[in-house]
C-alpha positions as CSV (number, residue, x, y, z in Angstrom):
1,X,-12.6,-24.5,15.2
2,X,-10.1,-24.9,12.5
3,X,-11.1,-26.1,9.4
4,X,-8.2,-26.4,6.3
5,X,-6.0,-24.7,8.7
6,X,-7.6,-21.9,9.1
7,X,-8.8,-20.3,13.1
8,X,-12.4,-19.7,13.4
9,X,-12.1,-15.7,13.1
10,X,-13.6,-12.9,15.1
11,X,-17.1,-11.2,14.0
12,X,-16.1,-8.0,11.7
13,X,-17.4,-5.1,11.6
14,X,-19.4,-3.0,8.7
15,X,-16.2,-1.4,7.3
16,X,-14.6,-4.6,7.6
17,X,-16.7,-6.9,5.9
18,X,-17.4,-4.8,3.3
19,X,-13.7,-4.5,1.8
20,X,-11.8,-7.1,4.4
21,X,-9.8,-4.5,5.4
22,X,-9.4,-3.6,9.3
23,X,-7.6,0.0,8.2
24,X,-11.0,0.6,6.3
25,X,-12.2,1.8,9.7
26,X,-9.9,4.8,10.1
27,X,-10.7,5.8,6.5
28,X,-14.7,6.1,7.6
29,X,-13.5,7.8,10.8
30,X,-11.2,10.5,8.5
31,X,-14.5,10.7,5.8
32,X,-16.9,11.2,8.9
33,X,-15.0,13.9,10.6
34,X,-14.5,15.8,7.2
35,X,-16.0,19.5,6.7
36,X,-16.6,20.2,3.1
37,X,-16.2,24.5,1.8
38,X,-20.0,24.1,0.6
39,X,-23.1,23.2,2.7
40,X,-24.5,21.5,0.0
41,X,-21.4,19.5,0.0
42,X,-21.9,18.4,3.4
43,X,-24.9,17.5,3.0
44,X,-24.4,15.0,0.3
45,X,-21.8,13.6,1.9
46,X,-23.5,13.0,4.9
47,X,-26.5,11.4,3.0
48,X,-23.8,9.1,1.1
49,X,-22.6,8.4,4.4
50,X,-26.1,7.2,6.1
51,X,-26.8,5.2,3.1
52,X,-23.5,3.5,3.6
53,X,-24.0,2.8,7.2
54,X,-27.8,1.4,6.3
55,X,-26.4,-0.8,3.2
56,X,-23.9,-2.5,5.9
57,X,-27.0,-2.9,8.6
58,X,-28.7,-5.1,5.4
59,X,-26.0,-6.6,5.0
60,X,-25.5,-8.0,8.9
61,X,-29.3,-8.8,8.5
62,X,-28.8,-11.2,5.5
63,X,-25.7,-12.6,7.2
64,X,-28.0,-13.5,10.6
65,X,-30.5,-14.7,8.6
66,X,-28.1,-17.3,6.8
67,X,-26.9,-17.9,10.0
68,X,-30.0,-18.6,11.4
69,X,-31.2,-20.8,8.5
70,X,-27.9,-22.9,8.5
71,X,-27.9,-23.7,12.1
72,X,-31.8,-25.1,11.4
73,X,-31.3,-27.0,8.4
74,X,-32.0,-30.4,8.9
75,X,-29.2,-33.1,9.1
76,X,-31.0,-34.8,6.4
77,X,-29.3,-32.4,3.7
78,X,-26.2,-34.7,5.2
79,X,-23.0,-32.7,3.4
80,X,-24.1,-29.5,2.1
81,X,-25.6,-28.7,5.3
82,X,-22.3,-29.4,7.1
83,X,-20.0,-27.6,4.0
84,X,-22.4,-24.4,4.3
85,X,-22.3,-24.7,8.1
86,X,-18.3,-24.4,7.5
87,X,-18.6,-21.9,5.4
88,X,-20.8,-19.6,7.6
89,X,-17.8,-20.3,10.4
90,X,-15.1,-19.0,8.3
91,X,-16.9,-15.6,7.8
92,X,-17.3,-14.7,10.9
């Protein structure tokens, strides 16, 4: 589907649609794989890191939910179900 010129776009991942930037993967690989001089340092990390990852499973929650509740609106809403049902097409 194109809409304003646009291709329908493939579904991104966490890193991705959090910043829109595909090379945002390799920097969570690189933070991942890091080894800090102080346990305590490691540990932090990590538990920055897990919060991270749980914030982004919210996030594909919410945007399933919106999905869901777009593709049920009723035509009856007529245009704005039809603009957010673009709109939800374009983000994915």
């Amino acid at each position: 589907m194109t809409w304003f010129g646009h291709e329908k776009r493939r579904k991104k991942t966490n890193c991705e649609r959090s910043t829109g930037y595909s090379s945002n993967l390799l920097r969570w690989q690189w933070v991942r794989a890091l080894k800090l001089a102080h346990p305590e340092q490691n540990a932090t990390l990590l538990e920055l890191i897990l919060e991270v990852d749980h914030q982004g499973q919210r996030i594909a929650r919410f945007d399933a939910a919106i999905d869901q509740a777009v593709d049920a609106a009723p035509e009856r809403y007529g245009r704005s179900s039809t603009d957010c049902k673009r709109c939800v097409g374009l983000r994915k």
